[in-house]
VEXDREN-2710 file (C-alpha; in Angstrom, 1 decimal):
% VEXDREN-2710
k/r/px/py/pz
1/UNK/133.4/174.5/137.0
2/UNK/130.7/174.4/134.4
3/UNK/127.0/174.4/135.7
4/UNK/125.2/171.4/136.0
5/UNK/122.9/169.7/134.1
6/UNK/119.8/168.3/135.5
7/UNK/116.7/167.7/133.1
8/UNK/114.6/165.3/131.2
9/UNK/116.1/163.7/128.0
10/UNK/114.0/165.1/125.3
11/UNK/112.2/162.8/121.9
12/UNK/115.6/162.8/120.3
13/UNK/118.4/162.1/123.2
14/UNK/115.6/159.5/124.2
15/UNK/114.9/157.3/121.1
16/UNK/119.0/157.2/120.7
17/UNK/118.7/156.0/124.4
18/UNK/116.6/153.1/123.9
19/UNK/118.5/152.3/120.4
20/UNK/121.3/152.3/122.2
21/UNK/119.7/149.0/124.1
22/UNK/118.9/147.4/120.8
23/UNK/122.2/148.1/119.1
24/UNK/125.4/149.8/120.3
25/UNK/124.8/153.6/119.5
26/UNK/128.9/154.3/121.0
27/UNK/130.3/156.1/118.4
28/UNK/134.4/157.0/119.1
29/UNK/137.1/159.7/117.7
30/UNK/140.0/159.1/117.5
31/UNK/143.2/160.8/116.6
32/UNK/146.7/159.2/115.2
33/UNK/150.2/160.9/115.6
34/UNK/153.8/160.9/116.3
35/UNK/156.0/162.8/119.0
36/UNK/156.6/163.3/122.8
37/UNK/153.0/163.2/123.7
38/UNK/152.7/161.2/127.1
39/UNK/149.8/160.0/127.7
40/UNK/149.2/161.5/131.0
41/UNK/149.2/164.9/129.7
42/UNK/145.9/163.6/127.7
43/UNK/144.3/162.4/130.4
44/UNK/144.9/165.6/132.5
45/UNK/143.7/167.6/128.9
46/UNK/140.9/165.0/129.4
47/UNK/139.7/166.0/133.0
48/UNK/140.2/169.7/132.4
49/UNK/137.7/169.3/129.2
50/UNK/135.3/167.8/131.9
51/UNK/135.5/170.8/134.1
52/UNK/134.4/173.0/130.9
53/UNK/131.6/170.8/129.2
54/UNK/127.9/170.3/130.9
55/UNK/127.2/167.1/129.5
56/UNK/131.1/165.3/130.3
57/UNK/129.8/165.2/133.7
58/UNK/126.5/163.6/134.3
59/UNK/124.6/160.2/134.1
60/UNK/121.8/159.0/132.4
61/UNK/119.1/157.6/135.4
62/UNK/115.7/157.1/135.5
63/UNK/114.6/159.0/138.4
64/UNK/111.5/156.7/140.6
65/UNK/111.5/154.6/138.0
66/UNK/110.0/156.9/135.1
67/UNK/111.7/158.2/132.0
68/UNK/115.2/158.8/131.2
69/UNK/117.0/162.0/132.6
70/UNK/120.2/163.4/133.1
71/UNK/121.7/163.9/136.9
72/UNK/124.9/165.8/137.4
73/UNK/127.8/163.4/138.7
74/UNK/131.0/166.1/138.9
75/UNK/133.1/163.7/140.6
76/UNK/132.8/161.0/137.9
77/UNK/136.3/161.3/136.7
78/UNK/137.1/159.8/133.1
79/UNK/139.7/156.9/133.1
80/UNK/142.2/156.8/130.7
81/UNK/142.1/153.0/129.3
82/UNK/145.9/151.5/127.8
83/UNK/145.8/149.4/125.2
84/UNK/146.7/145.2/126.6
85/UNK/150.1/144.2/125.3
86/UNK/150.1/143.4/121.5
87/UNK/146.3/144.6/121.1
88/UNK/145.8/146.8/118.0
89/UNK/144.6/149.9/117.6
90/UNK/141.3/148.9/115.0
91/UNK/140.4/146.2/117.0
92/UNK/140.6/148.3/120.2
93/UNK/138.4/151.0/118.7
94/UNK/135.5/148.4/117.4
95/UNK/135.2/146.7/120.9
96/UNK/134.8/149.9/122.1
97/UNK/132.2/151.2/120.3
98/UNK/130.2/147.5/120.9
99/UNK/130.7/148.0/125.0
100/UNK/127.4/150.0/126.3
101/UNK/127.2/152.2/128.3
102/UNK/125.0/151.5/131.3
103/UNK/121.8/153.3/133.2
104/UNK/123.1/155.2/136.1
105/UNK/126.8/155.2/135.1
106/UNK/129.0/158.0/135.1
107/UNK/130.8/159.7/132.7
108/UNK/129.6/159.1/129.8
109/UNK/132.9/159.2/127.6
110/UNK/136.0/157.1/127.9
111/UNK/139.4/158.4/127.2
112/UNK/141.5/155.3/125.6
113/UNK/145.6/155.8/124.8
114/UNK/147.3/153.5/122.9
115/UNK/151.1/153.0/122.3
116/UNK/152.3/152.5/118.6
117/UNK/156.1/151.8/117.8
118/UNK/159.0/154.4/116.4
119/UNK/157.3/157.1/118.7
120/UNK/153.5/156.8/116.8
121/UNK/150.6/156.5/119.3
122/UNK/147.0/156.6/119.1
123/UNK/143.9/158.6/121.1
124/UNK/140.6/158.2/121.4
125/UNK/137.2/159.4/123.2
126/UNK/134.2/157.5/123.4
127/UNK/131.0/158.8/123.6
128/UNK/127.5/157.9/124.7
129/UNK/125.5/158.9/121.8
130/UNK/122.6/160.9/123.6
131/UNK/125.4/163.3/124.6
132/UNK/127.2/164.0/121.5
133/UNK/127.5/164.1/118.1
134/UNK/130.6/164.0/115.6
135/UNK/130.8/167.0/114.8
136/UNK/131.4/168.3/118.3
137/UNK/132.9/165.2/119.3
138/UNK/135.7/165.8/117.0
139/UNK/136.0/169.5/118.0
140/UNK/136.1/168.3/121.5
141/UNK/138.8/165.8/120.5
142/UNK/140.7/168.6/118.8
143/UNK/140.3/170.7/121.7
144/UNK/141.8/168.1/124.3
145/UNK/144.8/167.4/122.1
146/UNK/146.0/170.8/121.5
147/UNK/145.5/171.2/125.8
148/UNK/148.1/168.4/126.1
149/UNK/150.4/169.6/123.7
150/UNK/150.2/173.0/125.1
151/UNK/148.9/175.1/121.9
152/UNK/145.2/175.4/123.0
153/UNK/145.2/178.4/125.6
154/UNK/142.4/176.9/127.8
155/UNK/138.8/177.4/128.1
156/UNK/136.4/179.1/130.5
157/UNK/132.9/177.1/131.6
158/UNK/130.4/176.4/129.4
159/UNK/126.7/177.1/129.3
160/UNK/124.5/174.1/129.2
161/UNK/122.4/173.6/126.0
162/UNK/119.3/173.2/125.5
163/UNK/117.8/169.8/124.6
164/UNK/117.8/169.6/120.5
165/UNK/113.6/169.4/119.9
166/UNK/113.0/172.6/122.2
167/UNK/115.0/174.4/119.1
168/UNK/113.0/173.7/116.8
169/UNK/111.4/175.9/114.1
170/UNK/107.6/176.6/115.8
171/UNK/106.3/174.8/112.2
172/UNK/107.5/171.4/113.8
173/UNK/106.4/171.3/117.4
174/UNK/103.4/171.2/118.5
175/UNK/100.0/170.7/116.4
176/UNK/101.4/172.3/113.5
177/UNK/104.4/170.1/113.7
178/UNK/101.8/166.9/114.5
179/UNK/99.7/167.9/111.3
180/UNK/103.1/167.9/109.2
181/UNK/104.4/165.0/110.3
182/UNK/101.1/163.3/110.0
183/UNK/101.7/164.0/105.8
184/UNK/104.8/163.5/105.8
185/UNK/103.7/160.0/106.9
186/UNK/101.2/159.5/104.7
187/UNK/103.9/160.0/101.9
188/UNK/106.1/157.4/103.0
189/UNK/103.3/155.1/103.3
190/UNK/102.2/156.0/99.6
191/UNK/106.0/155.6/98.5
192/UNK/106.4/152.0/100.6
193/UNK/106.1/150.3/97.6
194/UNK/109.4/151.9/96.5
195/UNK/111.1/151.8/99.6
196/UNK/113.8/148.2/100.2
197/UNK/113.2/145.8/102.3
198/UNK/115.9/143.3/101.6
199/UNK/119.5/143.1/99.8
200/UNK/120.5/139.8/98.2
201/UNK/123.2/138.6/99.9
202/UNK/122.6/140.8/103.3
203/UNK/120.9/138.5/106.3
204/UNK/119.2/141.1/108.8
205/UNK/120.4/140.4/112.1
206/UNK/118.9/141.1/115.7
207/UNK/122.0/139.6/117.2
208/UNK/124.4/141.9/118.9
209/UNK/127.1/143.5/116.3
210/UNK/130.3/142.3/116.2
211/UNK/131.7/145.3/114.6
212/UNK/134.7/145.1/112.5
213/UNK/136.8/148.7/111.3
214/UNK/138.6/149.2/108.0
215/UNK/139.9/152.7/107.8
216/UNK/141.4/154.3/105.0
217/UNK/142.6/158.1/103.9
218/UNK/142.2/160.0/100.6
219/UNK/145.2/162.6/100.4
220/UNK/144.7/166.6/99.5
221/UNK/144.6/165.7/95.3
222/UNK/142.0/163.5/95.7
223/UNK/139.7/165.5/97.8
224/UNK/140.6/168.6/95.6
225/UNK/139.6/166.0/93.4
226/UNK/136.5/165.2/94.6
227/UNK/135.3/168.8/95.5
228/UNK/136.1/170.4/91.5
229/UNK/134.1/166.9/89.7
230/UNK/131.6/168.1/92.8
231/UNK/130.8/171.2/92.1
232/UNK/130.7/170.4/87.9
233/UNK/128.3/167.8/88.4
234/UNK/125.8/169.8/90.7
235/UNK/126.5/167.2/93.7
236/UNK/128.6/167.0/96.8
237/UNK/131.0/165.5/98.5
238/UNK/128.6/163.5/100.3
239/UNK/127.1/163.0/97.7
240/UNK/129.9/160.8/96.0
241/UNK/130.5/159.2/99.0
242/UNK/127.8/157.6/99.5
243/UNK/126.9/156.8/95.4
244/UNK/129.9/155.2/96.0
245/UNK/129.1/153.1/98.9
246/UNK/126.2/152.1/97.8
247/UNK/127.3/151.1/94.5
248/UNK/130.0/148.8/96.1
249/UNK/127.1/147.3/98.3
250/UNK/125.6/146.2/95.1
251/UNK/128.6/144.9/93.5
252/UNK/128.9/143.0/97.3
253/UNK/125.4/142.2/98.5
254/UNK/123.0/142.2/95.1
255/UNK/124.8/140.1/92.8
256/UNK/123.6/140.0/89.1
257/UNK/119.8/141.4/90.8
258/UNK/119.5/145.4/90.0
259/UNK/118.3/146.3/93.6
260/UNK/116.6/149.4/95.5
261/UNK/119.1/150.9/98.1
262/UNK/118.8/152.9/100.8
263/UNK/121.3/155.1/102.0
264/UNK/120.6/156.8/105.6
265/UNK/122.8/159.8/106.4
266/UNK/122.6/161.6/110.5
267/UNK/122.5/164.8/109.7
268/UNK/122.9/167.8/111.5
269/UNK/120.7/170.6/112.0
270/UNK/122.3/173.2/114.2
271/UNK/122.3/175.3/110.8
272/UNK/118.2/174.9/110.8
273/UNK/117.1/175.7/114.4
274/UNK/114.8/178.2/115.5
275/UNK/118.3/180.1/117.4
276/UNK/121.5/179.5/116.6
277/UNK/124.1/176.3/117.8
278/UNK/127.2/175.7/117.7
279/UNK/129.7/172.7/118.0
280/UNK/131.3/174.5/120.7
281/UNK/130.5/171.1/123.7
282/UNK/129.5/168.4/122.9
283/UNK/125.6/168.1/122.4
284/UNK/123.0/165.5/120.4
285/UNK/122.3/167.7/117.3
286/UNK/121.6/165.2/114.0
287/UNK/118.5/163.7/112.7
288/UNK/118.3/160.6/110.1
289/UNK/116.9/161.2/106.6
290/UNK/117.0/158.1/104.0
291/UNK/116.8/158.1/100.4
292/UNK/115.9/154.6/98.4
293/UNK/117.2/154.9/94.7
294/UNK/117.6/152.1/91.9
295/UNK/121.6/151.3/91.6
296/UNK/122.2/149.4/87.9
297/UNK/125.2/147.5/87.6
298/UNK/128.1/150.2/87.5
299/UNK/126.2/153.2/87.6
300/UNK/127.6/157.1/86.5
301/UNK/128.7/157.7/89.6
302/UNK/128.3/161.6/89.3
303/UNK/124.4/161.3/88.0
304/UNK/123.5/159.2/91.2
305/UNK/125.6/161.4/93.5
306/UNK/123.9/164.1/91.9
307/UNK/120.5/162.4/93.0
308/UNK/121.6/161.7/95.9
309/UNK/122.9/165.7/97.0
310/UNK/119.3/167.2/95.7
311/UNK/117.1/164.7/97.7
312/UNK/119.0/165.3/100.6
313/UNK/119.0/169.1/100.2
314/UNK/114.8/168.4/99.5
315/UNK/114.7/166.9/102.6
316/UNK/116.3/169.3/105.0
317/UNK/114.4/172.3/103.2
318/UNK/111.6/170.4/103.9
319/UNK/112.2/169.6/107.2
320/UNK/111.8/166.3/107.2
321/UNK/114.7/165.9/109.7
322/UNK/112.5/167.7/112.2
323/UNK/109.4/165.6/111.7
324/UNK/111.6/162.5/111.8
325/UNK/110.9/163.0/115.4
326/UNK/107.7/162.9/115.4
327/UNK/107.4/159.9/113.5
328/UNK/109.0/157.8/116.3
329/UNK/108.1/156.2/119.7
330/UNK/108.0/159.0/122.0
331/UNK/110.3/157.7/123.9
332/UNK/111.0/160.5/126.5
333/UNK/107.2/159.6/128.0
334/UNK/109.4/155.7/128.4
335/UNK/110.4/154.2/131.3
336/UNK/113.9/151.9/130.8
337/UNK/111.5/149.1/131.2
338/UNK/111.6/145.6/129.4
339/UNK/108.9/146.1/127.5
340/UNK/109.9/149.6/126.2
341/UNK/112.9/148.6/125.0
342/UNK/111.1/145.5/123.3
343/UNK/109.0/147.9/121.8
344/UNK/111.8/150.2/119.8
345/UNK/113.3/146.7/119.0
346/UNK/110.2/145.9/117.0
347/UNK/109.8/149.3/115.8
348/UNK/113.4/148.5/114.4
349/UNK/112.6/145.5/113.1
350/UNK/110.4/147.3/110.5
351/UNK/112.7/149.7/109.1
352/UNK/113.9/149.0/105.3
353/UNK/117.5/147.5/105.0
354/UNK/119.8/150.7/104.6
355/UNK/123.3/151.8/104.7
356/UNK/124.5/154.4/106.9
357/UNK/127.2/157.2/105.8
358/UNK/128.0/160.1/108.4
359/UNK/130.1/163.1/106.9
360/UNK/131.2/164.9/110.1
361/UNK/132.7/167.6/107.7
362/UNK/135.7/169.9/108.4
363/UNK/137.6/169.9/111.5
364/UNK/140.5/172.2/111.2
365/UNK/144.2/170.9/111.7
366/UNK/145.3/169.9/115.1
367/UNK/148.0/172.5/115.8
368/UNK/151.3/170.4/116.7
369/UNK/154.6/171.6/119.2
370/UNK/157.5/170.4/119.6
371/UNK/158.2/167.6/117.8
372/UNK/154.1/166.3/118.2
373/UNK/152.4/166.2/114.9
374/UNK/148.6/164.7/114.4
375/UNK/148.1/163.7/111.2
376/UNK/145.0/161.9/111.4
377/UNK/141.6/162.5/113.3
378/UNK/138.7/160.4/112.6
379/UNK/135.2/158.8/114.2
380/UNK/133.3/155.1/113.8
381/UNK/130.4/154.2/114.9
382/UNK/129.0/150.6/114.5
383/UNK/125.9/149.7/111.8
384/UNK/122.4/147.9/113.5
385/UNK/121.4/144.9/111.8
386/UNK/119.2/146.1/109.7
387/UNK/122.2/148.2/108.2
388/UNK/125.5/146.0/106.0
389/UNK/127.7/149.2/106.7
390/UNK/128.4/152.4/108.6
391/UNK/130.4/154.2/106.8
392/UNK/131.9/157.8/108.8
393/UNK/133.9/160.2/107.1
394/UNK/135.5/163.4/108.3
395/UNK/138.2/166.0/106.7
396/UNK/141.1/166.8/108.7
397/UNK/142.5/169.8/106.9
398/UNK/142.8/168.4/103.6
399/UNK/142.7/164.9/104.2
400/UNK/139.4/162.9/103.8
401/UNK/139.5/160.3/106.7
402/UNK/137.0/157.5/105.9
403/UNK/135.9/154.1/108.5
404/UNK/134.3/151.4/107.2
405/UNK/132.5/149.5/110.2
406/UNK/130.7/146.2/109.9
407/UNK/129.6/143.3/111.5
408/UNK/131.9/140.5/111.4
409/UNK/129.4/137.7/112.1
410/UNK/127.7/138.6/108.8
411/UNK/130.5/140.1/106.9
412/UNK/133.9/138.4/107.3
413/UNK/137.1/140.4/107.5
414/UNK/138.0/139.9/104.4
415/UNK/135.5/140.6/102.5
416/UNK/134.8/144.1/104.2
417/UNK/138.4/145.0/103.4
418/UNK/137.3/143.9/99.5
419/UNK/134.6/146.0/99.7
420/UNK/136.3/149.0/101.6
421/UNK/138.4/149.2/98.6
422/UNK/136.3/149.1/96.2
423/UNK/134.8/152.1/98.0
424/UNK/138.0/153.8/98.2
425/UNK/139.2/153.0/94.6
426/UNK/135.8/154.3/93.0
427/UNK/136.1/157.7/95.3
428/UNK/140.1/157.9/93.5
429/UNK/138.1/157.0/90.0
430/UNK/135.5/159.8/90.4
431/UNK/138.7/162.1/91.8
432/UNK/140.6/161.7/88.5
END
């Protein structure tokens, strides 16, 4: 059995906390396959994986009243949740990522199963945001399936981590790291001028999300594809992915108006931490860094990709992922009261219109036996309504999984399958 984990939520697990309240912060993977898999055999690979990761076996409480902490709760077992007669899978997955998570409850992941037809089926684990990420969430999903297939050899107990802030470079904690951020603001409030505050066509929302998933997958040419016209044009992967999105919000949101976009993208830092971090269990790791740009009706796709990759590289080397956190409500001094919670709402209600792309990156292959091949593995998580998409993207060996998630009360079915393809078919474009 793994040791416990009993301490304070630091800045980071903290603010995602109280989003959380404002706007579902659930974010899910999910694998698809075919072959004898029963689904008991994920659900024991499930409660084995809790016996192995710290943070798959506690609660998030608010001890006397005061700020948020974690309290061991071993004996919390995960339940694996079967899909209703006649449900599908998409629909499954975007309820689940709208259904929160409450204070005091334990675990905080759920295990769903779902049964397709000529011998497909369908996995998924949902998280709690403050105690994962999707990077390790998808390792962690990777891990559980090759346990119930029987080609993972087990794991021994893992070491809890510590919280992400206390990692930190000495440059952003502290006074130094106060003084810094203190700049850093003072830039953004000399660049607000530039920075969007509204989309034609986009009505901000402070409703709950009714979150909507259109999922699609680019095939090993195209992200060959994508990686070559990459590296020629000085950009990245993420890079096109999100010139792309946002260039489809335009075409979707801005009409014949030449707008300023935002494009927000969590990213991880374990690779700029003052000691090292791995994806090995599942752990908050990933800031939020933003970049506003002018997108002119149908745009070169590889010059504002290209923009796009070298701000976001400025950024991290920067370390304006760091200060991010000490820009917001320091919400591990909050208690889970009313008025803190009404608080981060209005601090939300200030923040510039913005879509959201997450690139997990590479997780490698799920190794299959006997007869049980995955051939998709994937994660969603749902936009706030200050945000028209969330788009999440992650490579399964060569195959570039992509989810489109959006709020149905603002953006009908339909129309976010229209715009999901246009997403897709200028990714294929830029491939070619």
């Amino acid at each position: 059995m793994t040791a416990a984990v009993s301490r304070p939520l630091d800045r980071a697990e903290a603010f995602f906390w109280f989003l959380d309240r404002c706007s579902s912060m659930n974010f899910a993977v999910m694998a698809e396959g075919e072959g004898p898999l029963a689904p008991a055999a994920f659900a024991d690979a499930v409660a084995r994986a809790q016996r192995v990761h710290p943070l798959l076996a506690v609660a998030i409480e608010s001890p006397g009243g005061g700020p948020l902490a974690f309290v061991p709760r071993p004996d919390a077992a995960v339940t694996l949740e079967r899909q209703s007669p006649g449900e599908a899978w998409g629909k499954r997955i975007a309820a689940a990522l709208a259904r929160p998570f409450a204070l005091d409850e334990a675990p905080l992941v759920r295990a769903l199963w779902h049964d397709g037809v000529d011998g497909r089926w369908a996995a998924a684990l949902v998280f709690q945001h403050c105690i994962a990420d999707g990077r390790s969430g998808l390792r962690l999903l990777r891990e559980v399936l090759e346990d119930a297939i029987g080609t993972h050899g087990g794991a021994a107990a893992i070491a809890p981590r510590e919280p992400l802030t206390s990692r930190f470079p000495a440059q952003y904690r502290g006074p130094e790291g106060a003084l810094r951020a203190q700049a850093w603001r003072a830039q953004l409030k000399a660049d607000g001028a530039r920075r969007p505050e509204t989309l034609p066509g986009f009505v901000r929302s402070g409703d709950p999300i009714r979150p909507g998933l259109v999922s699609f997958r680019l095939d090993e040419s195209v992200v060959r594809g994508l990686v070559a016209k990459a590296r020629e044009a000085g950009a990245s992967v993420h890079g096109a992915l999100g010139a792309a999105e946002l260039m489809a919000c335009r075409e979707r949101f801005a009409g014949g108006v030449d707008p300023r976009l935002m494009l927000t993208s969590p990213v991880d830092l374990r690779g700029h931490l003052a000691g090292p971090l791995d994806d090995a269990t599942p752990a908050f790791a990933v800031t939020l860094l933003s970049t506003a740009v002018d997108v002119k009706a149908e745009p070169e796709l590889w010059t504002l990709a290209r923009h796009l990759t070298r701000d976001l590289r400025r950024q991290v080397a920067e370390g304006c992922g760091h200060l991010f956190y000490q820009l917001v409500p320091p919400a591990e001094t909050l208690p889970p009261t009313p008025e803190a919670i009404e608080g981060i709402r209005a601090y939300l209600a200030r923040m510039p219109t913005a879509c959201v792309l997450s690139n997990a990156g590479s997780v490698t292959r799920v190794a299959g036996r006997g007869g049980v091949r995955v051939d998709g593995l994937s994660f969603a998580l749902c936009p706030m309504g200050h945000q028209p998409l969330f788009v999440a993207a992650a490579t399964h060996g060569e195959v570039l999984e992509i989810n489109v998630v959006h709020d149905e009360a603002r953006l009908p079915a339909a129309e976010a399958r229209a715009l999901a393809g246009s997403l897709e078919s200028r990714l294929r474009q830029a491939a070619a």
